[in-house]
N, C-alpha and C positions, 0 to 999 in steps of 0.2 A: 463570361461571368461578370456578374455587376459590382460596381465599387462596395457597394451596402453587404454583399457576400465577403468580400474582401477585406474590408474592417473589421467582419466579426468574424474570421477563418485566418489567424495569423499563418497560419500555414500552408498557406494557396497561395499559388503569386497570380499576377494579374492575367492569367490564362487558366487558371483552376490548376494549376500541377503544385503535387507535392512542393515544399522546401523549409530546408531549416530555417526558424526567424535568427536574423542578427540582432546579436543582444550586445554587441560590442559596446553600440554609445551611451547602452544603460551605466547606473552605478552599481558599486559593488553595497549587497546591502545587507541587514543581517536578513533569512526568512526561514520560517519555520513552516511545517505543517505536519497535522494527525490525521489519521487514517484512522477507521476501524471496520471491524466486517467480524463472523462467526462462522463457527460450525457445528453444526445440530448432529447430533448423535443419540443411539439409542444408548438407555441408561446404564445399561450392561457394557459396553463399548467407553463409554463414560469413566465408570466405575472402574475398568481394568489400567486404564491412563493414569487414573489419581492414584492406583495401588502399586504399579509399575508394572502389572501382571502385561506385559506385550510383547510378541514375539519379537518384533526389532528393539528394543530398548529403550532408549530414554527419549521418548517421543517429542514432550513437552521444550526439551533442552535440543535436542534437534533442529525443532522446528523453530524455537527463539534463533538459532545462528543462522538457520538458513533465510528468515525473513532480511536478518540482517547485512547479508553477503546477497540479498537481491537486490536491494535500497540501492549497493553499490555498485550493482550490472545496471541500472536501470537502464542506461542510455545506449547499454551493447543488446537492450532485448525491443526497446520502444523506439524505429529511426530515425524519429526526428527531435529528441530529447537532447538536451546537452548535458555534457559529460560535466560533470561537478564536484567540487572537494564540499567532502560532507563533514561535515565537524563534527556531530554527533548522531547516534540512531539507535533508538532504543525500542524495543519490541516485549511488549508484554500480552501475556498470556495467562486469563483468567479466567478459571473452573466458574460455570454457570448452573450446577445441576436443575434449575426451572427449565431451560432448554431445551433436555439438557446437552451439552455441550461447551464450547470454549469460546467468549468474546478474546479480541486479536486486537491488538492497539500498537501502533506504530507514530515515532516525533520521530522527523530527520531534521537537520539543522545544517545548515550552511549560510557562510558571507560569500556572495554570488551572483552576478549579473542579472539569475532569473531563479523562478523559487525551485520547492522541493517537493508539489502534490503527487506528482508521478512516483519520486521515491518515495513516498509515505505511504498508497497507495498498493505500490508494490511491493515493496514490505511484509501488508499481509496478505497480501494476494497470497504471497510462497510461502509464508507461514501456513497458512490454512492448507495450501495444498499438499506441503512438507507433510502437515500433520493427520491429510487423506492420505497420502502414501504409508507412512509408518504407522497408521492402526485397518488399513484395511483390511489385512488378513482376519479381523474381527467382525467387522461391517464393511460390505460397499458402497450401502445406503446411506452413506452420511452425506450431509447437502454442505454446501458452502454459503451462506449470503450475507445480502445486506454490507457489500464493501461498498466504504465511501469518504469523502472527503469531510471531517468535522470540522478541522478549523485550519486557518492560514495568516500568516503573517507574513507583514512585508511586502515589497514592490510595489509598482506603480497601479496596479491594480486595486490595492489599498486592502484591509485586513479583511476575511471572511469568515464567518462564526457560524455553523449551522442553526438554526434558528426552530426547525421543525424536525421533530423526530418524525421521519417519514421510514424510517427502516423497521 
């Protein structure tokens, strides 16, 4: 593997195998980052969520805890993530009937040697999926997309703001 691969793959060591980076000589700093992504639904499918008519229940509230309680596995599902005290994560979830369907928005927050895109990320990954499981028995056909990283702050890397809505 070439050096120039190696620079830009913090996660190869200089033979191409997997490894965790050390982030020990980093600083502790403050970093934030948002995630968002949807899920498309037909309108009738839609409509039963905003009225609560659902065979499992409280969908919406559901799927808000469990994006949240992913944020904080993240490093026990992705293996080369490190484990992080996360100060704050907040997950919102907002009816879109144009869709229709539900935009998924996730802020994690931590002071931390390396940031928090993975927990942001994943966040609403399990949101959206929490929330394909608890209305499927309604629909199958609901799609999930457009997950991705909006913005980031913090670390050596320096802040990143998406720029294009390409989703």
């Amino acid at each position: 593997m070439s050096n120039q691969h190696e620079s830009k793959l913090s996660h190869l060591n200089k033979t191409g195998e997997a490894q965790m980076v050390d982030v020990s000589y980093k600083n502790v700093t403050r970093r934030q980052a948002v995630a968002k992504g949807e899920i498309k639904m037909k309108l009738e499918t839609y409509e039963a969520i905003e009225t609560g008519n659902t065979p499992k229940g409280d969908v919406l509230g559901t799927a808000k805890i469990a994006g949240i309680m992913a944020a904080k596995q993240t490093a026990n599902l992705i293996p080369l993530c490190h484990p992080l005290p996360l100060q704050k994560i907040e997950v919102n979830i907002i009816g879109d009937e144009t869709l229709p369907g539900y935009q998924i928005e996730a802020t994690v927050i931590t002071k931390a040697e390396t940031g928090v895109e993975m927990e942001a990320l994943t966040a609403v990954s399990i949101a959206a999926l929490t929330l394909y499981d608890m209305a499927k028995a309604l629909e199958k056909s609901m799609k999930i997309e457009n997950i991705g990283l909006i913005s980031k702050t913090g670390g050596k890397s320096g802040d990143y703001q998406q720029t294009i809505n390409n989703y």
